[in-house]
N, C-alpha and C positions, 0 to 999 in steps of 0.2 A: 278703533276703526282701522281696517287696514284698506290699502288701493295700491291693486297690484298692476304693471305696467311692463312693457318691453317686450313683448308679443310682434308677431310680425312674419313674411313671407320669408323664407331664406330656401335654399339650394340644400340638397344632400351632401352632406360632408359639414357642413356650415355649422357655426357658432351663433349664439343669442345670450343674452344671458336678460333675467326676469328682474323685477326689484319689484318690493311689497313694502311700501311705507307704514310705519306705524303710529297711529296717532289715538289720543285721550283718556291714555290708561299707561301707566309702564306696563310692561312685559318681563319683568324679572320673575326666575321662575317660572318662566312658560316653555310651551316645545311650541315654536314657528316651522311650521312646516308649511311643503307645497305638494299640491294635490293635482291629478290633473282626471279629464270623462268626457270619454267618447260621447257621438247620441248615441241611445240607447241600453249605456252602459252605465256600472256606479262606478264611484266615484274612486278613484283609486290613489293611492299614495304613493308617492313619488322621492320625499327627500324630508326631511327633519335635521332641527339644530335646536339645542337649548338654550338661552335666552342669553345665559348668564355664564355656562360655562364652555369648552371646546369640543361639544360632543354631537356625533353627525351620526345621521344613518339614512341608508338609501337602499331602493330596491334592486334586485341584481341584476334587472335590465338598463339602469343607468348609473353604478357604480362608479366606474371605471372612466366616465364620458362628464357625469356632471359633478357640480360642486356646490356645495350652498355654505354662504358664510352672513355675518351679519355687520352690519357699521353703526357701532351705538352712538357715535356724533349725532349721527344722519337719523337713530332710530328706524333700520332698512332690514331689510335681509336682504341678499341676491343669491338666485340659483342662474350658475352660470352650467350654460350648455352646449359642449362640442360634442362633433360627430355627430350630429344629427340626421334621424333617418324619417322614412315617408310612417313608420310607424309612431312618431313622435308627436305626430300630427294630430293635436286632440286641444279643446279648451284647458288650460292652467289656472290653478286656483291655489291661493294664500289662507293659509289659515292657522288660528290660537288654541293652545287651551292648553289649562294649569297644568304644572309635571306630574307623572304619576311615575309611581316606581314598577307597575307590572312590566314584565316580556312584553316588549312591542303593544304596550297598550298607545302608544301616538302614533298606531297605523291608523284607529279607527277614525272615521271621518265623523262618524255620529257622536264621538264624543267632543269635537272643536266647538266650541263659544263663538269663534270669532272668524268673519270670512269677506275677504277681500271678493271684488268683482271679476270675473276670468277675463283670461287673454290670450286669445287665438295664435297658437303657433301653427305655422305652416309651413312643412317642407317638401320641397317638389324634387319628384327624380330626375 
């Protein structure tokens, strides 16, 4: 199970940063990543970490701005997020599923097992 958390109203320019706790299964081997969708829109992917070792990847609208790490004490992930802009402004979503070795196969969202509840960011101009 995941429960993603840390959502909330912030200012342009602002920082937030997300946490997805993880619970009733290890996650070794997995890609945790966060997803986030407009209304209207699907669901789109945002940032990726693998479970076990130091490997990140992120879309090239938030490269540069966010950062996702994980705290295996804690069993957490966090995407921490600065610079935040009114386009940022969509539900956040936590999600699992086993590594796969294709090219960017942990963008797709249809292939995740496992999916935390969203969490509204909102940034205001």
């Amino acid at each position: 199970q995941l429960q993603a958390s840390g959502g909330g109203l912030v200012q342009s320019g602002g920082s937030l940063r997300l946490s997805c706790a993880a619970s009733g299964r290890p996650f070794s081997n997995y890609y945790m990543s966060w997803f986030r969708q407009a209304p209207g829109k699907e669901r789109e992917f945002v940032a990726a970490i693998r479970w076990d070792v130091t490997s990140t990847y992120f879309i090239d609208s938030v490269k540069d701005r966010f950062t996702i790490s994980r705290d295996y004490a804690k069993n957490t992930m966090y995407l921490q997020m600065n610079s935040l802009n009114p386009e940022d402004t969509v539900v956040y979503y936590c999600a699992a599923r086993r590594y796969c070795s294709n090219y960017g196969c942990y963008k797709s969202a249809a292939e995740y097992d496992y999916w935390g509840q969203g969490t509204q960011v909102t940034v205001s101009s």
